[in-house]
C-alpha positions as CSV (number, residue, x, y, z in Angstrom):
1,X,0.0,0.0,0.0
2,X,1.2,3.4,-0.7
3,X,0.6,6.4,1.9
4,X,-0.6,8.7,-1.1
5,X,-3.9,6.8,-1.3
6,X,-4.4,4.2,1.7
7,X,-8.8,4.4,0.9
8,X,-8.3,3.1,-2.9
9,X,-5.5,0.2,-1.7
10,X,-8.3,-0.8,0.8
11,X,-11.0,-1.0,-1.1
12,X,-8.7,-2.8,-3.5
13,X,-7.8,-5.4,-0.8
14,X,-11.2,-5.8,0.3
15,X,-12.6,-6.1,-3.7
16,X,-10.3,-8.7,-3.7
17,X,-11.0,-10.8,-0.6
18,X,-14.9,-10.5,-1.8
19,X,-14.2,-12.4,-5.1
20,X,-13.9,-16.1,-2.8
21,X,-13.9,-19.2,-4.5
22,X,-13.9,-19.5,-8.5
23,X,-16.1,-22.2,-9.7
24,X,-18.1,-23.4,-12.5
25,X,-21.8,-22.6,-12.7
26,X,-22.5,-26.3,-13.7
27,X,-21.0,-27.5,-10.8
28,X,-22.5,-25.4,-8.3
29,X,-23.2,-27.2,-5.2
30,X,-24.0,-24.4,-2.7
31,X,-27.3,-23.5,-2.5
32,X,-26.0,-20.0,-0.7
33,X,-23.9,-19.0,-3.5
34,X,-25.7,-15.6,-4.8
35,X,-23.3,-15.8,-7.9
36,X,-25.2,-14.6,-10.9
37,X,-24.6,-17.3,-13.7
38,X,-25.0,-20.0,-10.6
39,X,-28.5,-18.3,-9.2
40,X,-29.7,-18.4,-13.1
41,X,-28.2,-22.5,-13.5
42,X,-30.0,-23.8,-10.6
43,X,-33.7,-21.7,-11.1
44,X,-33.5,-22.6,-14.3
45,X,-32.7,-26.8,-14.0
46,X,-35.2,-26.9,-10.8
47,X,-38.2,-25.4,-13.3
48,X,-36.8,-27.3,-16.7
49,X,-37.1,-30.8,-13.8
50,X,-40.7,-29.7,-12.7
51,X,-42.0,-29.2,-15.6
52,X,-40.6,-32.2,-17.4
53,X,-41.6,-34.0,-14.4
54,X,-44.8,-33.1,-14.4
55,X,-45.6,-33.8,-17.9
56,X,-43.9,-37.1,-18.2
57,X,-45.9,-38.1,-14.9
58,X,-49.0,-36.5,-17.4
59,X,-47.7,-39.1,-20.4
60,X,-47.3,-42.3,-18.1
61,X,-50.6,-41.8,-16.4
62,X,-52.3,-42.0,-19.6
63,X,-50.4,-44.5,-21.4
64,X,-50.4,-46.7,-18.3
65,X,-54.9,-46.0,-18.7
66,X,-54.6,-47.0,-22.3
67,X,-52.4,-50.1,-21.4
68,X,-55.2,-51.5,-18.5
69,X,-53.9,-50.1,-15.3
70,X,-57.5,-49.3,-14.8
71,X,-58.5,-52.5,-14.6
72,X,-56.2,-53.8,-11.9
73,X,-52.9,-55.1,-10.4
74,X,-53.9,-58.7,-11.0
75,X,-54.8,-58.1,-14.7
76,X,-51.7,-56.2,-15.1
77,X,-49.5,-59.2,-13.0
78,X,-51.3,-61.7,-15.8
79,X,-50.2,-60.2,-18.7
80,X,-46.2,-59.6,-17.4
81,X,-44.2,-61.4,-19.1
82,X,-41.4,-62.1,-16.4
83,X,-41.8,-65.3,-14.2
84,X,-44.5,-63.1,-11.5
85,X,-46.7,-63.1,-14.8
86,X,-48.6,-65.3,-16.9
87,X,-45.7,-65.5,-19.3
């Protein structure tokens, strides 16, 4: 630090200490870390999950309908083909 200007080598120091631990925003694992690119990763793959979730839980409902899961475990254990089944 130089005497001429001690309050700009501070705030340098203290810019410096701030910047913490580099990491990528993939590989994120804190869920305190207020990083921009890391806050926008994590909001963005939690709704992208829930709403993929939700529709593919949509698409299996109806396809397991369609297939005769209405009508029952035991008509569903009769037509498996494994050794459980009637295969």
């Amino acid at each position: 630090m130089t005497g001429k200007r001690p309050q700009a080598d501070r705030l340098f120091i203290a810019r410096a200490n701030r910047k913490g631990e580099k990491h990528e925003y993939q590989n994120c694992k804190g869920d305190d870390c207020k990083r921009s690119a890391c806050v926008a990763y994590k909001t963005g793959w939690r709704e992208g999950y829930q709403i993929g979730f939700a529709e593919g839980y949509d698409a299996g409902y109806g396809a397991g309908r369609q297939a005769g899961y209405g009508e029952g475990f035991d008509a569903g254990l009769r037509s498996c083909p494994g050794p459980h089944g009637g295969g």
